[in-house]
C-alpha positions as CSV (number, residue, x, y, z in Angstrom):
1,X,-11.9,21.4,4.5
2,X,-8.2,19.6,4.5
3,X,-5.8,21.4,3.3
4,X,-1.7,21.5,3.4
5,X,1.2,23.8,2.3
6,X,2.6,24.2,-1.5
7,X,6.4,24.6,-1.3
8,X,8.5,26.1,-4.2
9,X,11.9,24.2,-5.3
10,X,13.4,26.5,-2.6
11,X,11.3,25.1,0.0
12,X,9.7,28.5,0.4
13,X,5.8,28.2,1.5
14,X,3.8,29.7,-1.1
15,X,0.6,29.1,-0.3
16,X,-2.1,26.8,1.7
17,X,-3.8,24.7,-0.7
18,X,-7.6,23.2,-0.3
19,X,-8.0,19.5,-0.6
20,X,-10.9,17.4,-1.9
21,X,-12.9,16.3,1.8
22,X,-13.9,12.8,0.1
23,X,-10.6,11.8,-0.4
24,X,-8.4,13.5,1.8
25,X,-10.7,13.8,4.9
26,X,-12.3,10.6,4.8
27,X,-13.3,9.0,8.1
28,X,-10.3,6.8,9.1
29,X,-11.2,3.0,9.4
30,X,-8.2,1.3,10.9
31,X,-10.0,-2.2,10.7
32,X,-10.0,-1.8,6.7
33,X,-6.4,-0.5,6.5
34,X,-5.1,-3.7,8.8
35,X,-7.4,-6.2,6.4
36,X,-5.6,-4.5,3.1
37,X,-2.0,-4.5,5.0
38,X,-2.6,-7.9,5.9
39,X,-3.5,-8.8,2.1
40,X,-0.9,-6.8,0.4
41,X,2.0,-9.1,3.0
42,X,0.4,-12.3,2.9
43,X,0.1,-11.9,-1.5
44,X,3.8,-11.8,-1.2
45,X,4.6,-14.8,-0.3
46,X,5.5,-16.7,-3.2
47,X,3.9,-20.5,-1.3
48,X,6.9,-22.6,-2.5
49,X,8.2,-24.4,0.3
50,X,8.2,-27.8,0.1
51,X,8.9,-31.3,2.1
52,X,9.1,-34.8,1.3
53,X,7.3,-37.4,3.2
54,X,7.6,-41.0,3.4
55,X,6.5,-41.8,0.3
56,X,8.7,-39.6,-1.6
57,X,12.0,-39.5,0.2
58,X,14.1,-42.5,-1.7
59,X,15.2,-45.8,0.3
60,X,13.7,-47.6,2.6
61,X,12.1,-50.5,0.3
62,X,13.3,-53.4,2.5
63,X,12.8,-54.5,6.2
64,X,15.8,-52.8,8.2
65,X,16.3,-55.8,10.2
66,X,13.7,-59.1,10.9
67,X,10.5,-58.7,13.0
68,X,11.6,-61.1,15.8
69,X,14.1,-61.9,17.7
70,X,16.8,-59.2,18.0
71,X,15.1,-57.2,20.7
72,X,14.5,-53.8,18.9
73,X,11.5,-52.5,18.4
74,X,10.3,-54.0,15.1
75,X,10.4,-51.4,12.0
76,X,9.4,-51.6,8.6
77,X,11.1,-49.0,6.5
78,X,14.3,-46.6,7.6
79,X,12.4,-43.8,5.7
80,X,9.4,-43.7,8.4
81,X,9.7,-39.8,10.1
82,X,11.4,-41.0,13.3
83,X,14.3,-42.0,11.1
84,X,17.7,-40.0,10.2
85,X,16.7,-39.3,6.4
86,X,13.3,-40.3,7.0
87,X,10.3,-38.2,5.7
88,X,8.5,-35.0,7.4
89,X,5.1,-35.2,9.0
90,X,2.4,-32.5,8.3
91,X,5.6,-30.7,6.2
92,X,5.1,-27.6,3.8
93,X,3.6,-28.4,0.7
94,X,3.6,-25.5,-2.0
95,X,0.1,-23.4,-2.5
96,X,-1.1,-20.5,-2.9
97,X,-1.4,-17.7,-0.2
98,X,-3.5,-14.9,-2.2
99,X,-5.7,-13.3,-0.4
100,X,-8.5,-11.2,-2.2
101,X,-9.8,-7.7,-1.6
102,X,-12.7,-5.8,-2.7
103,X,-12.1,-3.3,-4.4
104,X,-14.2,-0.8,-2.6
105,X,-12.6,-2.0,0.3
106,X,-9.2,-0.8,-0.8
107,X,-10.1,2.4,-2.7
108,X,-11.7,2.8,1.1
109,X,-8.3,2.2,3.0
110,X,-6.1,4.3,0.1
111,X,-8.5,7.2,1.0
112,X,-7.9,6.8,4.8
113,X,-4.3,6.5,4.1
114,X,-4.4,9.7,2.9
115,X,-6.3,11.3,5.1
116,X,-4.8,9.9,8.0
117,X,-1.2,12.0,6.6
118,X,-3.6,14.7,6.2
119,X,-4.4,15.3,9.7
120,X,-1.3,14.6,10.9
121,X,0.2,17.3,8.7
122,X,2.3,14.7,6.9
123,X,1.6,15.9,3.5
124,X,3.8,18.3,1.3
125,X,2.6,19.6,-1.9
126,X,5.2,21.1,-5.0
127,X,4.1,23.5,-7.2
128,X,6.2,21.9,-9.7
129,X,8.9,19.5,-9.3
130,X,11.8,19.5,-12.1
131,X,15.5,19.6,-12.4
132,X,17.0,20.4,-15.8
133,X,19.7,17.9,-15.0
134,X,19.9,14.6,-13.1
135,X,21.9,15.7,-9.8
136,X,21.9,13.6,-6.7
137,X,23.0,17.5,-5.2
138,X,20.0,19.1,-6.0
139,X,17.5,16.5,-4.4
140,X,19.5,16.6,-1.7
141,X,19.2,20.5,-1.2
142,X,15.3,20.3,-2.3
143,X,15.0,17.8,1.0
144,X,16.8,19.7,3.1
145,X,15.2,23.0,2.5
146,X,11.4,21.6,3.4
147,X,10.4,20.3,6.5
148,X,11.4,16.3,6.0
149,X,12.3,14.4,9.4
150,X,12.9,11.1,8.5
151,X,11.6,9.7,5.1
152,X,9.6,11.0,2.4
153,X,7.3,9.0,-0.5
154,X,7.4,11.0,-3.8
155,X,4.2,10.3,-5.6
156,X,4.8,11.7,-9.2
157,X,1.7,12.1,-11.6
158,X,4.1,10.8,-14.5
159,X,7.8,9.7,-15.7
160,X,10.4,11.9,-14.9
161,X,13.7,10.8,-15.6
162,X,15.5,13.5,-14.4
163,X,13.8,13.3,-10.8
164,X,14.0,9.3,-10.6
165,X,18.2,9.5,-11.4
166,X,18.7,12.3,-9.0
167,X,16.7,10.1,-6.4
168,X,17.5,6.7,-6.7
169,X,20.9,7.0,-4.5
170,X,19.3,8.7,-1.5
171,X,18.3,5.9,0.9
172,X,15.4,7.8,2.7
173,X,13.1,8.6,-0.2
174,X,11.3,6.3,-1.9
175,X,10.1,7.3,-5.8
176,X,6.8,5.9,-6.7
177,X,4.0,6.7,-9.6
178,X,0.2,7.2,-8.7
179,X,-1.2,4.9,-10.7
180,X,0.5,2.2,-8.4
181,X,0.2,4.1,-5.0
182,X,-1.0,1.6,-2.4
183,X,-1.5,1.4,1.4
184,X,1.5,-0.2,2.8
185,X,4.2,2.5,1.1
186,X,1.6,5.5,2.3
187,X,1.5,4.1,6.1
188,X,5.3,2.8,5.8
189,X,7.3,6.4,4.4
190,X,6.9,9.2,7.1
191,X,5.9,12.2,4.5
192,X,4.1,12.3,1.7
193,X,5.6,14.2,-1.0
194,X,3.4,15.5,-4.4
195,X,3.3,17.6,-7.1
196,X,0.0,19.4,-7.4
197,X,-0.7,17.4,-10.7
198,X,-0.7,14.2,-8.8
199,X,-3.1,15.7,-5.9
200,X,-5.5,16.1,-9.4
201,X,-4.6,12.5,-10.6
202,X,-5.6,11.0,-7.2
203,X,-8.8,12.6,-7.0
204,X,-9.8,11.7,-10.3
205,X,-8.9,8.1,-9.7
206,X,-10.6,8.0,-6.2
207,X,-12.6,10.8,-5.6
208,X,-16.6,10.9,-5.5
209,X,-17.1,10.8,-8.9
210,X,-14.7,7.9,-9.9
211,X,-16.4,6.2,-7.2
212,X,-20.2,6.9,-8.5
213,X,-19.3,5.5,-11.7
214,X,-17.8,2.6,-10.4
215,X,-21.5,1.9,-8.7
216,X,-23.2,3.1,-11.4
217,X,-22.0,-0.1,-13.9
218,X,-23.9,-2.2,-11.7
219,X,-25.8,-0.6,-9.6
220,X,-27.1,2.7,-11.6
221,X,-30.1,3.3,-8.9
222,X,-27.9,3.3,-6.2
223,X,-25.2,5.7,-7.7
224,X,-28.2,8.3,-8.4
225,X,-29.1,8.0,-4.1
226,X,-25.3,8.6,-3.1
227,X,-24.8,11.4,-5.0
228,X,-28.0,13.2,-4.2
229,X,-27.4,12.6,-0.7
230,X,-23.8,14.3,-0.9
231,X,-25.1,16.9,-2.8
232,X,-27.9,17.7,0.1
233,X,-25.4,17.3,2.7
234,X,-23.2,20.1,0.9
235,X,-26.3,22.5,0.8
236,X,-27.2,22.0,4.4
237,X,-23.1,22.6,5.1
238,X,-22.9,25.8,3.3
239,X,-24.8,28.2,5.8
240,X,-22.7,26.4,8.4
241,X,-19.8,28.1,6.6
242,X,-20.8,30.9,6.0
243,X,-21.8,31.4,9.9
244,X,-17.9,30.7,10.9
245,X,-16.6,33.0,8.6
């Protein structure tokens, strides 16, 4: 079973903490986290560059010059696209670059996100995380005192204005909410930093049971099967366990 250290707001280890195995020691498909990444960029872009071609850059109604007799190749506007100020060939044109994702396809890649910082030993779980103040000081000592090497994504499980002012000036943490946690700013921030309360949040939001009930809306039979079968696989498990220990 995963599991990482819960840190006090002295950075004192308090104790080892057990973490739900469907989310957070999922298998880790690195073809589904490069199709979300890939998704998540390419929604970005915003599809408005344009160019004009020869048929909407202005000029050019008359003949430049007459079709015989001057020894020039003949033309028949100045605004064709081999002419200074002409138009563009094949140029941008604005659309749309969205890119659409299942959405068991990304609840798939936030779960091996997450389990990817898992096993790494990325992860850092807070008791409890509050100042009684906004100080830039204090988050500075809180970061200092756990074990932080470059920079850390604070996932908290709900508004905290005190911990978002004493944040928002340090350049190597990055505040965020769970309910709009997604895979580039897991992969993208070296440490992932939580509250306990959040670790609870994302397991109800992605964990076995959110995801049976997602199946169950349309597919009720199917739901039934997947959770029977986990439920077998944890019986035949549990005299494994009890053999190593």
């Amino acid at each position: 079973m995963p599991s990482a250290n819960v840190y006090d707001m002295e950075g004192q280890i308090l104790r080892e903490a057990n973490l739900d195995s469907y989310v957070f020691d999922a298998p880790i498909n690195t073809a589904v986290l490069h199709q979300v990444v890939t998704a998540q960029f390419v929604n970005r872009r915003q599809g408005t560059a344009s160019t004009k071609n020869r048929a909407a850059v202005s000029g050019g109604n008359s003949k430049p010059y007459r079709q015989k007799g001057t020894g020039r190749a003949r033309q028949g506007s100045t605004r064709a696209p081999h002419w200074r100020g002409g138009g563009s060939v094949f140029g941008p044109r604005p659309h749309t670059y969205d890119r659409s994702i299942p959405r068991r396809v990304k609840r798939l890649a936030i779960r091996s996100a997450l389990s990817d910082k898992v096993a790494n030993g990325k992860v850092l779980l807070m008791d409890s995380l509050k100042f009684e103040e906004p100080r830039t000081k204090d988050m500075l000592a809180l970061l200092d005192n756990l074990p932080i090497e470059r920079n850390v994504l604070l996932l908290m499980p709900e508004r905290d204005e005190n911990v978002i002012l004493s944040a928002r000036n340090i350049h190597r943490i990055k505040m965020g909410h769970v309910s709009s946690i997604n895979v580039i700013e897991i992969l993208k921030y070296d440490t992932l930093m939580m509250p306990l309360a959040t670790v609870d949040r994302i397991v109800e939001m992605f964990g076995a049971e959110a995801d049976d009930a997602l199946v169950a809306k349309r597919h009720p039979r199917a739901a039934a099967r997947r959770k029977a079968r986990r439920e077998m696989e944890a019986a035949q498990a549990q005299p494994a366990r009890q053999a190593r220990g």
